[in-house]
N, CA and C atoms of all chains as a GROMACS GRO file, in nm:
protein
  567
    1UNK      N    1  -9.507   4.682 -11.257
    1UNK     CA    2  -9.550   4.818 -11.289
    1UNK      C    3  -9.699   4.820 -11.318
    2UNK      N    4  -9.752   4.916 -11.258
    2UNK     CA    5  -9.929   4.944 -11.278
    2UNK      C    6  -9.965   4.948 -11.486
    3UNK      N    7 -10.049   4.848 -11.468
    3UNK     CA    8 -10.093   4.881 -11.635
    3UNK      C    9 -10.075   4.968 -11.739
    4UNK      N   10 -10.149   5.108 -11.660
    4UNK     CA   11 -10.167   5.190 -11.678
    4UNK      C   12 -10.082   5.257 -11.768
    5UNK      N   13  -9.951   5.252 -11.675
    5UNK     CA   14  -9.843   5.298 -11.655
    5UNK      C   15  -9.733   5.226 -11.796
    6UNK      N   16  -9.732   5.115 -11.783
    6UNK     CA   17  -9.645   5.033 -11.889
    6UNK      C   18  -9.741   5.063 -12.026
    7UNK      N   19  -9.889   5.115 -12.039
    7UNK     CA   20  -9.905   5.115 -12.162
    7UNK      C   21  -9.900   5.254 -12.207
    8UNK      N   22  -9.895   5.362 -12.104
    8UNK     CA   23  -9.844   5.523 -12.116
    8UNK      C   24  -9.707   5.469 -12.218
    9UNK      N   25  -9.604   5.446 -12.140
    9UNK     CA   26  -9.478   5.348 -12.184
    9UNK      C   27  -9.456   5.301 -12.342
   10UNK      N   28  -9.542   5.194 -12.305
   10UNK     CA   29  -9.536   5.188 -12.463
   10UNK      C   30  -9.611   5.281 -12.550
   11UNK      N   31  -9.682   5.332 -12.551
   11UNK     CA   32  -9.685   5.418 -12.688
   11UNK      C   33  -9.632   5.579 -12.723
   12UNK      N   34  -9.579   5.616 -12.572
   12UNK     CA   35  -9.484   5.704 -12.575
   12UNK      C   36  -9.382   5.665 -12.633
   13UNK      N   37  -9.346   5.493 -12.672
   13UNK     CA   38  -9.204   5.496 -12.677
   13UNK      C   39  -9.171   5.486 -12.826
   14UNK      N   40  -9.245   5.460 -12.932
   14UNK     CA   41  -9.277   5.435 -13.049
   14UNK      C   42  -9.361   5.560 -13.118
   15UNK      N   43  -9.296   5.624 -13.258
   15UNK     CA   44  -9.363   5.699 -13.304
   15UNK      C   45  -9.531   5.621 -13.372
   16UNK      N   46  -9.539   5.517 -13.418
   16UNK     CA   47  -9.627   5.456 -13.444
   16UNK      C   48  -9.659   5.337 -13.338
   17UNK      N   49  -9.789   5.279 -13.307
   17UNK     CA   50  -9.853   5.189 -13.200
   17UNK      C   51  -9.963   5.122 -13.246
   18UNK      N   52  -9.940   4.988 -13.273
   18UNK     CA   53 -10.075   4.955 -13.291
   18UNK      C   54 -10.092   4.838 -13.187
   19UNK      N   55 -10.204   4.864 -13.123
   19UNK     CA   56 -10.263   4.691 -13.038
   19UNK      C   57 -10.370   4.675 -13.127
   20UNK      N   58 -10.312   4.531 -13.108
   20UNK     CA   59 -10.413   4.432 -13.226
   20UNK      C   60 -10.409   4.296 -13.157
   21UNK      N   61 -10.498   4.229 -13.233
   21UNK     CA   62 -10.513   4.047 -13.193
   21UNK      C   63 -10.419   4.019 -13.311
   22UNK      N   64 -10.329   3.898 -13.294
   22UNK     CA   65 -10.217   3.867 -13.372
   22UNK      C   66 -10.106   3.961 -13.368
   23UNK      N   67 -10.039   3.901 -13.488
   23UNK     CA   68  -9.902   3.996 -13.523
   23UNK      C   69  -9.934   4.047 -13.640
   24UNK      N   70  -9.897   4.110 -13.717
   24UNK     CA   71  -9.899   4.164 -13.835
   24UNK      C   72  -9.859   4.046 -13.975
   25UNK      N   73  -9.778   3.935 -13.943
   25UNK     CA   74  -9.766   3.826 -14.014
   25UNK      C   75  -9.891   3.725 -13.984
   26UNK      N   76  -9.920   3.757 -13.904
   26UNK     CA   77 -10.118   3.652 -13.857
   26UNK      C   78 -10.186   3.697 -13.766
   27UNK      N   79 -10.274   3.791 -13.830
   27UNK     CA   80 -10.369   3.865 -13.754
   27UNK      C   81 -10.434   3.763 -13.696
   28UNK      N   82 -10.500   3.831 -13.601
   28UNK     CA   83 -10.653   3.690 -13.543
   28UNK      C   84 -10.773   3.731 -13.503
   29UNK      N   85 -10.805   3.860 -13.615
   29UNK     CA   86 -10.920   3.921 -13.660
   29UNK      C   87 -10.919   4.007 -13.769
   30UNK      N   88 -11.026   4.007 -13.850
   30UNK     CA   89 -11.018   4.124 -13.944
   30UNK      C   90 -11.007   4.223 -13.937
   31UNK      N   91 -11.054   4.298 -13.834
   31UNK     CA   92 -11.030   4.443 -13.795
   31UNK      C   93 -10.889   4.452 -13.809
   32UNK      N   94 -10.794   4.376 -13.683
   32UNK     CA   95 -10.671   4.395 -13.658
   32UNK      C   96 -10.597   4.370 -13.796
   33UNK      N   97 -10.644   4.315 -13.860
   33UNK     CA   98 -10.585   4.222 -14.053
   33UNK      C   99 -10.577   4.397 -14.118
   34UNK      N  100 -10.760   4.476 -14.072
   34UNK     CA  101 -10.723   4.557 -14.214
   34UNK      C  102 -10.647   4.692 -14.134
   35UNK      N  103 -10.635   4.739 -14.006
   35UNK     CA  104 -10.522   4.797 -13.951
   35UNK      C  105 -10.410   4.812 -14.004
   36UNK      N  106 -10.346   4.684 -14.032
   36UNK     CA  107 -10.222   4.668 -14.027
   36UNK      C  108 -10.174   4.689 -14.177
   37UNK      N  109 -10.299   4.660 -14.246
   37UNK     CA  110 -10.333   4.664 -14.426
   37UNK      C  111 -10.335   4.818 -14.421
   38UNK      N  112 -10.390   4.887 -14.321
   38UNK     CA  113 -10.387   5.043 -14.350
   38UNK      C  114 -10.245   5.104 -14.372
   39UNK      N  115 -10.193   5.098 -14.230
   39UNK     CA  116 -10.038   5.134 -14.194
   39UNK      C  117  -9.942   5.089 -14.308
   40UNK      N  118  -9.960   4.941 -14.373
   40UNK     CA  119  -9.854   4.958 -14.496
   40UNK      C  120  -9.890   5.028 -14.635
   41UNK      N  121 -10.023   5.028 -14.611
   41UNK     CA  122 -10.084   5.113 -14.700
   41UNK      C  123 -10.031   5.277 -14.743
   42UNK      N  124  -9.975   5.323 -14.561
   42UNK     CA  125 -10.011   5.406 -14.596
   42UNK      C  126  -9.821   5.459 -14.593
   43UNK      N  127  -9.781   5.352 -14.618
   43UNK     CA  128  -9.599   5.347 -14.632
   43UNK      C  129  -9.541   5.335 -14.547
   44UNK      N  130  -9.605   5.256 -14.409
   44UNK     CA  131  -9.559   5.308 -14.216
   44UNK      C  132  -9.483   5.158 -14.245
   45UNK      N  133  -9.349   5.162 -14.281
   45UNK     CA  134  -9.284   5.046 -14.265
   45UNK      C  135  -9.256   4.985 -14.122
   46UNK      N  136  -9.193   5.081 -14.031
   46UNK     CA  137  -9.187   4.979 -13.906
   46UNK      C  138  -9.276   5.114 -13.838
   47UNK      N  139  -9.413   5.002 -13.763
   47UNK     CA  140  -9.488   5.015 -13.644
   47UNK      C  141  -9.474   4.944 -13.546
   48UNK      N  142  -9.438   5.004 -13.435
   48UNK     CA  143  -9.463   4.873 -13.290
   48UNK      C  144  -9.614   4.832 -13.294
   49UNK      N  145  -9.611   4.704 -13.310
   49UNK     CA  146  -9.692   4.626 -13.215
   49UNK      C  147  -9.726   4.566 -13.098
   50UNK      N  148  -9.892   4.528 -13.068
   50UNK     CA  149  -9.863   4.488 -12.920
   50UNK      C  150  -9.980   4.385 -12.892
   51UNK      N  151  -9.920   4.242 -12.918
   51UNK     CA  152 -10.015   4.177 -12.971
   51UNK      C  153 -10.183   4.113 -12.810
   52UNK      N  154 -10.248   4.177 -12.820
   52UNK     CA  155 -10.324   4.179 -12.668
   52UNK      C  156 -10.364   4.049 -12.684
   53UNK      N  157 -10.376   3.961 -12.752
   53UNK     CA  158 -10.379   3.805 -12.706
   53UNK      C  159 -10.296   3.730 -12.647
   54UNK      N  160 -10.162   3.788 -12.610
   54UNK     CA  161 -10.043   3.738 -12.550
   54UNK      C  162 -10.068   3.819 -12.419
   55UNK      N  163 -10.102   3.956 -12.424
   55UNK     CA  164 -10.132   4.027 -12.303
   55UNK      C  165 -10.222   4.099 -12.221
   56UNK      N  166 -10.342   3.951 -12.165
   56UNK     CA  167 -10.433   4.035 -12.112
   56UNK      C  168 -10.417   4.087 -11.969
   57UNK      N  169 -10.329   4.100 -11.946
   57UNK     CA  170 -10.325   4.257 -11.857
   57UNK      C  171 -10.343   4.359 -11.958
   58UNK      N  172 -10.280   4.394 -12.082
   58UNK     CA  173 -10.286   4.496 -12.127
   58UNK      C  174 -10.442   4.504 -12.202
   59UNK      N  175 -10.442   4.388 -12.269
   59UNK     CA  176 -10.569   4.368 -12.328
   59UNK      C  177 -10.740   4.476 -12.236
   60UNK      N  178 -10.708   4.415 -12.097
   60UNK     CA  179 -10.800   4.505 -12.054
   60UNK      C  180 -10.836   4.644 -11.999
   61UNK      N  181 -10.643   4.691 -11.967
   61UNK     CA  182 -10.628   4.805 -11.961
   61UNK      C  183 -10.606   4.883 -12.040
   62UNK      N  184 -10.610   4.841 -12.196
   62UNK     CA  185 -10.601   4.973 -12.283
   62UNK      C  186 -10.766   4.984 -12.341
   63UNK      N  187 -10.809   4.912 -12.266
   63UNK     CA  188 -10.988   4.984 -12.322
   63UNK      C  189 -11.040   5.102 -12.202
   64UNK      N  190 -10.987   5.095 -12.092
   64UNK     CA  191 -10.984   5.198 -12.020
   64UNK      C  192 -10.904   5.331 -12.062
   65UNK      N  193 -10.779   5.281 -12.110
   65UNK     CA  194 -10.669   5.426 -12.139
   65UNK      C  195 -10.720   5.535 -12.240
   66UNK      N  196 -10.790   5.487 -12.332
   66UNK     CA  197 -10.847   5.560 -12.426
   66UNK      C  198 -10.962   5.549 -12.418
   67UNK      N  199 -11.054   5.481 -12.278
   67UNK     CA  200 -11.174   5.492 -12.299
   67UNK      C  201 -11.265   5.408 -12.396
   68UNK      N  202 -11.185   5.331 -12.482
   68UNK     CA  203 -11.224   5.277 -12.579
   68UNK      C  204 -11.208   5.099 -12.582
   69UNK      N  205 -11.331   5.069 -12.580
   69UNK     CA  206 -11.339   4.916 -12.554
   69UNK      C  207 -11.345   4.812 -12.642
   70UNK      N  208 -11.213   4.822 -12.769
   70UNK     CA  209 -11.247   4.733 -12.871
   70UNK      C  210 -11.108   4.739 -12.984
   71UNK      N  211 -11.040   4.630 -12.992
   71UNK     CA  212 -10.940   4.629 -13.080
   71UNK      C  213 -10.965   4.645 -13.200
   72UNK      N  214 -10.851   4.676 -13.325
   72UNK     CA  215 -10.722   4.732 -13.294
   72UNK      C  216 -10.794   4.869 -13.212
   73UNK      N  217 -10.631   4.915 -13.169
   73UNK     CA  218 -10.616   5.092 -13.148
   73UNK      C  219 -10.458   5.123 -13.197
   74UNK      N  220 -10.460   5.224 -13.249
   74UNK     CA  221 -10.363   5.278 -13.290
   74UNK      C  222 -10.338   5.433 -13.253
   75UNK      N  223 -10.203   5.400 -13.217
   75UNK     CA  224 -10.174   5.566 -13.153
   75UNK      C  225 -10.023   5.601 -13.216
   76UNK      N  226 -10.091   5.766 -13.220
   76UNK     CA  227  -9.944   5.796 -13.356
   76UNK      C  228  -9.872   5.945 -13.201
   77UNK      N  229  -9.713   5.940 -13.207
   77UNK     CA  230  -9.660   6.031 -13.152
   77UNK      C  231  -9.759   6.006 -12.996
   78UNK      N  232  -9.800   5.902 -12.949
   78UNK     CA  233  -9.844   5.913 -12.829
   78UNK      C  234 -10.002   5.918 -12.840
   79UNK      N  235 -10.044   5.962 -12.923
   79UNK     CA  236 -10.164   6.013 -12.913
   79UNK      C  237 -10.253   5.906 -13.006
   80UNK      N  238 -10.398   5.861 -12.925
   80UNK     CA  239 -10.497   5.791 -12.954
   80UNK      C  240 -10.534   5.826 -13.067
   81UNK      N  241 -10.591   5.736 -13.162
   81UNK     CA  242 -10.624   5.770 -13.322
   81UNK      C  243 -10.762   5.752 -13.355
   82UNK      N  244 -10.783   5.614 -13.330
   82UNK     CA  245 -10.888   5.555 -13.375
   82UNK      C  246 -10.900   5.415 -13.354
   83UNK      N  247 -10.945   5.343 -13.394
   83UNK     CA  248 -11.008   5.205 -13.466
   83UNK      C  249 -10.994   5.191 -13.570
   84UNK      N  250 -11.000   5.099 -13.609
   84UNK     CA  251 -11.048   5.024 -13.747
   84UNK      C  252 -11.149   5.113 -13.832
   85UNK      N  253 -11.217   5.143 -13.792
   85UNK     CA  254 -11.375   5.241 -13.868
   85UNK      C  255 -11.276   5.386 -13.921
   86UNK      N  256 -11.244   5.456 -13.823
   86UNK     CA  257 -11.167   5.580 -13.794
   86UNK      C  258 -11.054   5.563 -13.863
   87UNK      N  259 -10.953   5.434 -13.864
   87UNK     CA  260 -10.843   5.445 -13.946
   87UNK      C  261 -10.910   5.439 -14.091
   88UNK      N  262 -11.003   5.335 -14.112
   88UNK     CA  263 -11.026   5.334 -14.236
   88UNK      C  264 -11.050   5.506 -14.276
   89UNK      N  265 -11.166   5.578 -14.196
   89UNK     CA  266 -11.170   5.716 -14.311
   89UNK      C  267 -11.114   5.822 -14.332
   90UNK      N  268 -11.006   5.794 -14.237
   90UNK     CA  269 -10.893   5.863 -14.216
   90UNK      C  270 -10.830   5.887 -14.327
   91UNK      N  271 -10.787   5.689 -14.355
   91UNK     CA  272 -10.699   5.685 -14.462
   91UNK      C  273 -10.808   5.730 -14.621
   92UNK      N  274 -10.924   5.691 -14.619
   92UNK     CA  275 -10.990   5.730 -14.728
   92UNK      C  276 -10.979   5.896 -14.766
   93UNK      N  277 -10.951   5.948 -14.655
   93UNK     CA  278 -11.017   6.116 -14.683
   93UNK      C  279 -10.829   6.151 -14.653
   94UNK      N  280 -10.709   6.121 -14.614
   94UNK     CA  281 -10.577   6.147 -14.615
   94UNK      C  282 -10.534   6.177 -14.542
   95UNK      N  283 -10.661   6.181 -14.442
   95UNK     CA  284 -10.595   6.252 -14.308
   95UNK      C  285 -10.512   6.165 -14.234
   96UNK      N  286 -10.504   6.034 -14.255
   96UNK     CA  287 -10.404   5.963 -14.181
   96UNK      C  288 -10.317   5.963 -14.232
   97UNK      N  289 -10.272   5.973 -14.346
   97UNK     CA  290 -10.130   5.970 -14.427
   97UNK      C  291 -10.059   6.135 -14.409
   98UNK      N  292 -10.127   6.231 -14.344
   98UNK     CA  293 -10.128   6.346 -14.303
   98UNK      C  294 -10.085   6.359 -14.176
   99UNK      N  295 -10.119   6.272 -14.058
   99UNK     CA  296 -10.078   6.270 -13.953
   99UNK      C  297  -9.965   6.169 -13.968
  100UNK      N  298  -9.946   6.111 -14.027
  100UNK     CA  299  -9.836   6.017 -14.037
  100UNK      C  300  -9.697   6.073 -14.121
  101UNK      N  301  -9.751   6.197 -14.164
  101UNK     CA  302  -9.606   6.223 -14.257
  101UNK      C  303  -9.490   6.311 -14.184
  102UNK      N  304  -9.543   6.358 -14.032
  102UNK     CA  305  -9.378   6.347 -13.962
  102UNK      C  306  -9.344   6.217 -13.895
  103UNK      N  307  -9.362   6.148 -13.885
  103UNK     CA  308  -9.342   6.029 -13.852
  103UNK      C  309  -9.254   5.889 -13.951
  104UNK      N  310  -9.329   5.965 -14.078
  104UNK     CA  311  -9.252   5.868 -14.209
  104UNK      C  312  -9.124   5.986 -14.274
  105UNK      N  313  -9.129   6.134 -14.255
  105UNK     CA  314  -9.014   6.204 -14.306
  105UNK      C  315  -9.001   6.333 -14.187
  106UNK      N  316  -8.940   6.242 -14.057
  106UNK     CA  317  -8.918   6.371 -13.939
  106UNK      C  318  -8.809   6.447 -14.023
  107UNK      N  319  -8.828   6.591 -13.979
  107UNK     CA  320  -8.735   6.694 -14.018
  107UNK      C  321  -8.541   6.686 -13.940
  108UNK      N  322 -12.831   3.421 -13.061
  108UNK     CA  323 -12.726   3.481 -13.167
  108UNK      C  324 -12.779   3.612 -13.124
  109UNK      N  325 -12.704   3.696 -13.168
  109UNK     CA  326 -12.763   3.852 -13.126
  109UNK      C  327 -12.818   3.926 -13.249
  110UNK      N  328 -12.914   3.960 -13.247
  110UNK     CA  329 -13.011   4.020 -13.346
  110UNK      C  330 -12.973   4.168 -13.396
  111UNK      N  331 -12.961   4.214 -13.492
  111UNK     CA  332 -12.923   4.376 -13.533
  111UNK      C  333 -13.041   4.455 -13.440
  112UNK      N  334 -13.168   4.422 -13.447
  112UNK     CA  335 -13.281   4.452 -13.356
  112UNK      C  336 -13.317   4.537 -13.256
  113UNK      N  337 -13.182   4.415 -13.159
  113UNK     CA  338 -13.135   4.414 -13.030
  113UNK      C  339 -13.064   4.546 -13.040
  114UNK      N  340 -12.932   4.540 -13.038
  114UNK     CA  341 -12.893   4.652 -13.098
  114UNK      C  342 -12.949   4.749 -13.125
  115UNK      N  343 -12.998   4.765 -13.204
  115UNK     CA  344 -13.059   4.961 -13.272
  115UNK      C  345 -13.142   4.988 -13.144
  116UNK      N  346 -13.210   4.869 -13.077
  116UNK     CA  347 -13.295   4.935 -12.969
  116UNK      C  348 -13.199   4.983 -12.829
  117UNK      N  349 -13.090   4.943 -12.829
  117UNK     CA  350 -12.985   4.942 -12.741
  117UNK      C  351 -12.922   5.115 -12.763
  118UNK      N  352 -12.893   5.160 -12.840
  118UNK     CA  353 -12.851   5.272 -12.939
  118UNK      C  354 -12.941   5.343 -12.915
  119UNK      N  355 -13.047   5.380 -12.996
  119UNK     CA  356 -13.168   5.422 -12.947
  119UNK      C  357 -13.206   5.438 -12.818
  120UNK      N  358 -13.201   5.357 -12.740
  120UNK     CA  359 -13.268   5.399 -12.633
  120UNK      C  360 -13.148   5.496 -12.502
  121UNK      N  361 -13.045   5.506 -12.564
  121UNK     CA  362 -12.942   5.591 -12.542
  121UNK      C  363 -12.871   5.719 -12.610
  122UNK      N  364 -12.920   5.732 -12.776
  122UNK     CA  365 -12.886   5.826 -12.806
  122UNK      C  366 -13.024   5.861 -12.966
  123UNK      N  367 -13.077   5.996 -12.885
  123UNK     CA  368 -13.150   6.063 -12.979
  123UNK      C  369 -13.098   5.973 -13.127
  124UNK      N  370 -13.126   5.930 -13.255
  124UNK     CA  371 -13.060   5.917 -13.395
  124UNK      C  372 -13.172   5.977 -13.471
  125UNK      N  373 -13.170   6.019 -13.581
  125UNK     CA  374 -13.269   6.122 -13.702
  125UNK      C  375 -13.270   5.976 -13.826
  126UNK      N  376 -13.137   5.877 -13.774
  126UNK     CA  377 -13.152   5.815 -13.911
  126UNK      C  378 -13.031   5.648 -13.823
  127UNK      N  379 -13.138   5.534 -13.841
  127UNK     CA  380 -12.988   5.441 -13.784
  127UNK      C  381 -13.019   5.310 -13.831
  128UNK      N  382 -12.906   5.259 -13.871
  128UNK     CA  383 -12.916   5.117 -13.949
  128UNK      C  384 -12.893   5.006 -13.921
  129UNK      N  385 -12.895   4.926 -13.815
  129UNK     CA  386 -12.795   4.827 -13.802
  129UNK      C  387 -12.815   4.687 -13.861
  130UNK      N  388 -12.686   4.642 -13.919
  130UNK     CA  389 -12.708   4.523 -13.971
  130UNK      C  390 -12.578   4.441 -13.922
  131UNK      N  391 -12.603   4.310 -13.924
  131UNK     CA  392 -12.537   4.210 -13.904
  131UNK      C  393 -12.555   4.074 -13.933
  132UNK      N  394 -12.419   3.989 -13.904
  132UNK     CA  395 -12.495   3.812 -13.911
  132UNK      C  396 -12.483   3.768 -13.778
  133UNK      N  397 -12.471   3.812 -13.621
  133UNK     CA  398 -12.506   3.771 -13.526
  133UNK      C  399 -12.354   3.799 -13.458
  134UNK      N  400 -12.251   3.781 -13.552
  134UNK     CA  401 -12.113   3.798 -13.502
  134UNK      C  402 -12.071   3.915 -13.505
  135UNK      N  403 -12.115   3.980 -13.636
  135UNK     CA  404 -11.987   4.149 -13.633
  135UNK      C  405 -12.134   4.207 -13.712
  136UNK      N  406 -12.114   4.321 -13.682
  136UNK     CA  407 -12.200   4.413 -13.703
  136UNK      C  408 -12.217   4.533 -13.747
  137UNK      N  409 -12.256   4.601 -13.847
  137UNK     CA  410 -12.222   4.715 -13.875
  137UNK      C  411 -12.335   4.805 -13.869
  138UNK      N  412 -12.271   4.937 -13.796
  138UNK     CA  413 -12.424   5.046 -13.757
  138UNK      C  414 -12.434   5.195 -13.840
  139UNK      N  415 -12.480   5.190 -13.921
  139UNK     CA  416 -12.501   5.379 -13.982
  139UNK      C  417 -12.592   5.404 -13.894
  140UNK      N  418 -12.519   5.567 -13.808
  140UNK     CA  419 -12.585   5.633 -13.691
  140UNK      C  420 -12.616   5.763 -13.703
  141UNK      N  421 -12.678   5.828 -13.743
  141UNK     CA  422 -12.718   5.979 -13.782
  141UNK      C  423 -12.788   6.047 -13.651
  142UNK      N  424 -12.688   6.116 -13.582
  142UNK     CA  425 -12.766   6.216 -13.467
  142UNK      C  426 -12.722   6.341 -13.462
  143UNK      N  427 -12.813   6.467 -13.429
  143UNK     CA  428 -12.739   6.559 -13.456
  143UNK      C  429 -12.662   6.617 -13.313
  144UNK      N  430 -12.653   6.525 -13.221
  144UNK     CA  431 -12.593   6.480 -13.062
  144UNK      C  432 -12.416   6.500 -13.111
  145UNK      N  433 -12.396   6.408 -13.261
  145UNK     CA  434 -12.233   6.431 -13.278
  145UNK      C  435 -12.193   6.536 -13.335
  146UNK      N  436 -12.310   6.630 -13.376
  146UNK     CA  437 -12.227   6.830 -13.394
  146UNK      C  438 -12.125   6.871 -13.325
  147UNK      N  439 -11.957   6.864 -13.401
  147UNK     CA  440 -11.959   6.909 -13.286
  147UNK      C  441 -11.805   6.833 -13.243
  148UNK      N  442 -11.808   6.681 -13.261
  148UNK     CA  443 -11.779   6.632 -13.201
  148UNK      C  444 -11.650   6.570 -13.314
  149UNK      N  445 -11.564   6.513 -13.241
  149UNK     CA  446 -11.432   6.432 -13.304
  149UNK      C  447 -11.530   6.291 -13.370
  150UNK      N  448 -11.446   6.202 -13.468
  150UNK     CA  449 -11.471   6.064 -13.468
  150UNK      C  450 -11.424   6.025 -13.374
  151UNK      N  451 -11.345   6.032 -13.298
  151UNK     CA  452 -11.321   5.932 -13.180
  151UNK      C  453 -11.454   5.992 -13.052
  152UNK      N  454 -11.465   6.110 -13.051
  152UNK     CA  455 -11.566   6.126 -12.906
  152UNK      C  456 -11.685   6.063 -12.992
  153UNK      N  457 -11.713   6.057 -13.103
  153UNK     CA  458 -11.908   6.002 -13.150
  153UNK      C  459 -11.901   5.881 -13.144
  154UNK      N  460 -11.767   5.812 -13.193
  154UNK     CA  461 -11.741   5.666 -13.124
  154UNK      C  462 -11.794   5.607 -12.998
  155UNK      N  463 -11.721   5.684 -12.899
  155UNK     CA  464 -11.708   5.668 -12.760
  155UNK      C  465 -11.841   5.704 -12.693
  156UNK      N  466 -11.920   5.787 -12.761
  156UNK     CA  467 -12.033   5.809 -12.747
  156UNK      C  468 -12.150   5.683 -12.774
  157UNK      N  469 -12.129   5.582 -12.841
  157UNK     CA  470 -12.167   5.486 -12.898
  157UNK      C  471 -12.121   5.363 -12.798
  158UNK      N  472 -11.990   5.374 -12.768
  158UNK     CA  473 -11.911   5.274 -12.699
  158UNK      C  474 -12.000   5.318 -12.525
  159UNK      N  475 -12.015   5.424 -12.484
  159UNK     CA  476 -12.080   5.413 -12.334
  159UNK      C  477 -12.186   5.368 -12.326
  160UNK      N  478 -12.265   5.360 -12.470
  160UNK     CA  479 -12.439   5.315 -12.434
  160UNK      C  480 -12.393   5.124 -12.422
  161UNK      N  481 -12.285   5.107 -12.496
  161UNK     CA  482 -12.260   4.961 -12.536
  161UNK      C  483 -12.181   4.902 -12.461
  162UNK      N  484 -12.103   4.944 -12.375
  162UNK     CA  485 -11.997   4.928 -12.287
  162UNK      C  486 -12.011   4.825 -12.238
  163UNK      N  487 -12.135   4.764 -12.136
  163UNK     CA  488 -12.140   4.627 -12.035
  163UNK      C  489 -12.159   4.526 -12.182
  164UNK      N  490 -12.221   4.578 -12.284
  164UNK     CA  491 -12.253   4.426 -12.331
  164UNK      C  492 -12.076   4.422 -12.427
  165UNK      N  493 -12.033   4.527 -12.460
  165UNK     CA  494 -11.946   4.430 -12.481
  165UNK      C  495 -11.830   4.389 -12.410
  166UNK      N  496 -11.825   4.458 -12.273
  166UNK     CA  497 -11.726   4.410 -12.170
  166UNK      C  498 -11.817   4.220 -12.150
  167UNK      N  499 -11.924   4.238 -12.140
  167UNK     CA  500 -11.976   4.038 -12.133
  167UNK      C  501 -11.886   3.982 -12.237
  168UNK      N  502 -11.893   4.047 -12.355
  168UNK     CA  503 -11.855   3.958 -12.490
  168UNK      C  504 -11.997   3.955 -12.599
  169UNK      N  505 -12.105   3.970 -12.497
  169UNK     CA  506 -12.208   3.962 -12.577
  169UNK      C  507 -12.216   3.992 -12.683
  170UNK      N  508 -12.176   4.108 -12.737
  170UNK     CA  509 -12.141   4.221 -12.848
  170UNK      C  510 -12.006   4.202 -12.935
  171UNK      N  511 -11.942   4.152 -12.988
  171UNK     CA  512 -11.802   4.148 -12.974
  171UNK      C  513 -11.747   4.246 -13.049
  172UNK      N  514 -11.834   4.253 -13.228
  172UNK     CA  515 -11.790   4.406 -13.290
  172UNK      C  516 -11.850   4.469 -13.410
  173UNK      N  517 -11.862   4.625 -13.326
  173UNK     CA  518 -11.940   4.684 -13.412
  173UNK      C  519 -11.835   4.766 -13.507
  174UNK      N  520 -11.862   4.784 -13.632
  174UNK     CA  521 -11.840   4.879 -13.718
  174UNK      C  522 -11.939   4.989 -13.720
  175UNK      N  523 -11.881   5.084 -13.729
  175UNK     CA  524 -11.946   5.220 -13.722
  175UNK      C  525 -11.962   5.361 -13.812
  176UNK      N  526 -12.054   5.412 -13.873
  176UNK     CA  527 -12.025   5.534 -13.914
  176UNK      C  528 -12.147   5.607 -13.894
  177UNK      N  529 -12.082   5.759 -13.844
  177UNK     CA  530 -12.130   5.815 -13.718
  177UNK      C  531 -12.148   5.975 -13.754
  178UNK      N  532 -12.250   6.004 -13.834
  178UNK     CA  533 -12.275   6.125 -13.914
  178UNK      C  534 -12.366   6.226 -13.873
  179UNK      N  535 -12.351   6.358 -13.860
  179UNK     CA  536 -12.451   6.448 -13.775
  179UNK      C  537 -12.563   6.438 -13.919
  180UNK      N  538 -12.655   6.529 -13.904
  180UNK     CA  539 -12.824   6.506 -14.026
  180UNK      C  540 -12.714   6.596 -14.147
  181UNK      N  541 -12.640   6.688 -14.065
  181UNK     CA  542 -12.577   6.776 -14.196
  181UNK      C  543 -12.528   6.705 -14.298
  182UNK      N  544 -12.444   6.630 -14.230
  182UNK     CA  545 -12.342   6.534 -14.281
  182UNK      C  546 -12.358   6.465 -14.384
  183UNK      N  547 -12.524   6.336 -14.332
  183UNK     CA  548 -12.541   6.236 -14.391
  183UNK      C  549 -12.661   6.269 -14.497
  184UNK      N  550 -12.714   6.417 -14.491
  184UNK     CA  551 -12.749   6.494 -14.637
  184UNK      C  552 -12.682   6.545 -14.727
  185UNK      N  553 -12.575   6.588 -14.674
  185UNK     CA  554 -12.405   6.593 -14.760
  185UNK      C  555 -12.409   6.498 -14.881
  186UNK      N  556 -12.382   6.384 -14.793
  186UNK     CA  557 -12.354   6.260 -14.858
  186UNK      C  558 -12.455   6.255 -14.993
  187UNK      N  559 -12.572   6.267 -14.998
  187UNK     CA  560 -12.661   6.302 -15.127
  187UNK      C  561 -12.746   6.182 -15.074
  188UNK      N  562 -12.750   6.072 -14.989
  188UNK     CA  563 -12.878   5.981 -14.906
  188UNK      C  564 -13.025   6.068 -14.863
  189UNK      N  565 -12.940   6.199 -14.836
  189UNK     CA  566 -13.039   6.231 -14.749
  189UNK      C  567 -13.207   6.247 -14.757
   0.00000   0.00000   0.00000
């Protein structure tokens, strides 16, 4: 299946998405470390992961999908979020725990 | 090693800034970017705005990662810096 296509896939398929280096039990960068520190932060008990050091096919096609050339990325309900920078002021200012609260209590 | 230097002149010479900082230790890097170019704009498009001037060097690796915060002049006089 075209890249493209399998990473539409995955983050359609998961209300929460994060690609990162590592897993969430051993990151293999800080960025991807404080990501994942955000999401439990912010009470997101289960997020799919998608660890792009195991998959560089995907690794290089999700800097195209969002345009964005630099791990983590996290995408909530499908939709592109941010980075690391962006999650952080997200979560500082609530707006991520805001976009995240149909996701942690769907109706 | 790659110089913060390097950088701001890289930035600069791609996007108008009123106010820009970059610092680093050669590996990760962090940039305060003040233009009034991101009026206007999402954090993810002033990002990405940042990410097209930077794009080849860090598709090389040259670059590997910047931290970013990405404030129009309103903004980063808000803040009480100004």
């Amino acid at each position: 299946m075209d890249v493209q296509k399998r990473i539409h896939e995955t983050v359609t398929g998961s209300p929460v998405v994060l690609f990162m280096k590592g897993t969430p039990q051993f990151p293999q960068c800080g960025f991807s470390a404080k990501a994942v520190q955000i999401l439990k932060a912010c009470g997101v008990k289960d997020f799919a992961t998608v660890n792009v050091l195991m998959e560089p096919e995907i690794r290089s096609g999700i800097k195209d999908y969002a345009n964005w050339p630099t791990i983590p990325q996290l995408y909530i309900g499908g939709e592109f979020v941010g980075g690391s920078d962006i999650m952080t002021e997200m979560y500082e200012t609530g707006e991520l725990q805001k976009q995240l609260e149909p996701v942690l209590n769907p109706a | 090693m790659l110089d913060p230097q390097q950088i701001h002149q890289w930035i600069t010479a791609g996007l108008p800034c009123t106010h820009l900082i970059v610092n680093g230790d050669g590996q990760h890097f962090e940039a305060l970017i003040v233009s009034g170019e991101f009026a206007g704009l999402s954090r993810v498009k002033r990002q990405q705005r940042i990410y097209a001037i930077l794009r080849a060097r860090l598709d090389s690796g040259e670059l590997h990662a910047l931290s970013m915060q990405t404030l129009t002049p309103d903004e980063w006089e808000g803040q009480g810096r100004g």
